[in-house]
C-alpha positions in Angstrom: 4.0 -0.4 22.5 2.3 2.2 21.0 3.9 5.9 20.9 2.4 9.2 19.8 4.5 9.5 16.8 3.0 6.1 15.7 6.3 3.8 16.1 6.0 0.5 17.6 8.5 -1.7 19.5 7.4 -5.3 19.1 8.2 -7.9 21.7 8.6 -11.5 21.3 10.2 -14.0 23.3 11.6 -16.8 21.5 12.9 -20.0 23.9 15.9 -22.1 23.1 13.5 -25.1 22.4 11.4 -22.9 19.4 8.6 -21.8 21.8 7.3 -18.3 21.3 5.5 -15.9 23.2 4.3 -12.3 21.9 2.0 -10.1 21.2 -1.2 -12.3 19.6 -1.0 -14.8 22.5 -0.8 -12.8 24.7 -3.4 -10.2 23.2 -5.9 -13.6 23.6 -5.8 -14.5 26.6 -6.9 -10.7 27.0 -9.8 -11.0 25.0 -10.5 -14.4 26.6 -10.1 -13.0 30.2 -12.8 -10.5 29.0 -14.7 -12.3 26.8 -15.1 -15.2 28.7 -15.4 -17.7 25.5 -13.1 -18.3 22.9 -15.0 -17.8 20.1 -16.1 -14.2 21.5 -12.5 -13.8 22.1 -11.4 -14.9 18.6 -13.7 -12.4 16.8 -12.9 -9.5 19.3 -9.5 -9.1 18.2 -10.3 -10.5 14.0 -8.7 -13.7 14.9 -10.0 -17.1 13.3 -12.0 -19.6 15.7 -9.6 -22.7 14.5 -6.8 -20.1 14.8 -7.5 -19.5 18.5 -8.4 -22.8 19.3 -4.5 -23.7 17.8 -2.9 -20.7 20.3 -4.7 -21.6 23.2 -3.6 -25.0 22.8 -0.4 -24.1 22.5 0.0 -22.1 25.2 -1.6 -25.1 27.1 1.4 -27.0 26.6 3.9 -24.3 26.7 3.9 -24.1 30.6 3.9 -26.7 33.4 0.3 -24.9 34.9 -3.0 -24.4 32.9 -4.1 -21.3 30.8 -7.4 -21.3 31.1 -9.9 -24.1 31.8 -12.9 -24.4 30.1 -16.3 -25.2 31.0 -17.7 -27.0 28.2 -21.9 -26.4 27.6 -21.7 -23.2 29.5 -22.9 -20.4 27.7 -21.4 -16.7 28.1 -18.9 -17.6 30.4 -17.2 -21.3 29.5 -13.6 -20.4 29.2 -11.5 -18.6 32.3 -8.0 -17.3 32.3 -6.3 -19.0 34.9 -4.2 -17.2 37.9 -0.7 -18.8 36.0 -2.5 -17.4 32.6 -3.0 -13.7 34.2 0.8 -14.2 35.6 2.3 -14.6 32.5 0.2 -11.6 31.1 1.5 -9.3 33.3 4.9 -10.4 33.1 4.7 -10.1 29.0 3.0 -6.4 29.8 5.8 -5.4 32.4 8.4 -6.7 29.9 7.1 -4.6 27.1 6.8 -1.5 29.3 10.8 -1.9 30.7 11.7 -2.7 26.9 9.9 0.7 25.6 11.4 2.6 28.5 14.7 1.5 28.1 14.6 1.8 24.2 12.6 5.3 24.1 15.7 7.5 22.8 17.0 5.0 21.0 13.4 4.6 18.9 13.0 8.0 18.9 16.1 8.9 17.3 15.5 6.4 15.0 12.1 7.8 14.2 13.8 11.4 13.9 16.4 9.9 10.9 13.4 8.0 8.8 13.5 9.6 5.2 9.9 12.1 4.6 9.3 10.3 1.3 9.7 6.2 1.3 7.8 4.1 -0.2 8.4 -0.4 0.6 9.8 -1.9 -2.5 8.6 -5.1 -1.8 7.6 -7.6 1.5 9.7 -10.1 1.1 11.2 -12.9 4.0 14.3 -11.7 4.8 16.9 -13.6 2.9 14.8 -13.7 0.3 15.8 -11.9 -3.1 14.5 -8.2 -4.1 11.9 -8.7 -6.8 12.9 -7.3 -10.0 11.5 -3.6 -11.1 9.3 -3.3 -13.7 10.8 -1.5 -16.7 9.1 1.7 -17.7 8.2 1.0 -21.3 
């Protein structure tokens, strides 16, 4: 969630079997419920077609219940979030909201340590070694 200051906690859930729910999923079946097509939903939120197409199939066979259905060769309006897929964003949104409130002091006092002047040394994977520095020469 998004705070004045401009920190962010991120939410993901991760089940014991590798499946993952977070933010972009659930940020698409958003965009879909509004958008009403895939593709319109995929360029909404800067997200490739083939990339969509790949979550929404996932998601698909995450969970026991449907998504979304489809309506194939209707224009405007041929995908629908179903009732499970509009369940499982509003527990995702209630999760993030009892994460950020039970967290706020904690971020914020994090937030209130953070150094004025930093600047990223690299963006490595963690466990992945530190590049080297260029020497000044």
């Amino acid at each position: 969630m998004t705070k004045k200051d401009g920190t962010r906690l991120f939410l993901r859930v991760d089940f014991p079997d590798g499946r993952r729910l977070g933010p972009g999923k659930i940020m698409l079946l958003e965009a879909i419920r509004e958008q009403r097509s895939i593709l319109a939903a995929a360029k909404s939120i800067g997200m490739s077609y083939r990339r969509a197409w790949l979550l929404v199939d996932e998601l698909d066979r995450m969970f026991e219940q449907k998504v979304i259905v489809t309506h194939p060769g209707r224009r405007g309006a041929g995908t629908e979030v179903t009732a499970f897929g509009e369940r499982i964003i509003a527990l995702y949104r209630a999760m993030e909201r009892q994460a950020a409130k039970a967290t706020q002091a904690a971020v914020g006092e994090l937030t209130q340590s953070l150094a004025a002047e930093f600047l990223p040394q690299s963006r490595a994977e963690p466990g992945e070694p530190e590049a080297p520095a260029a020497k000044a020469g």
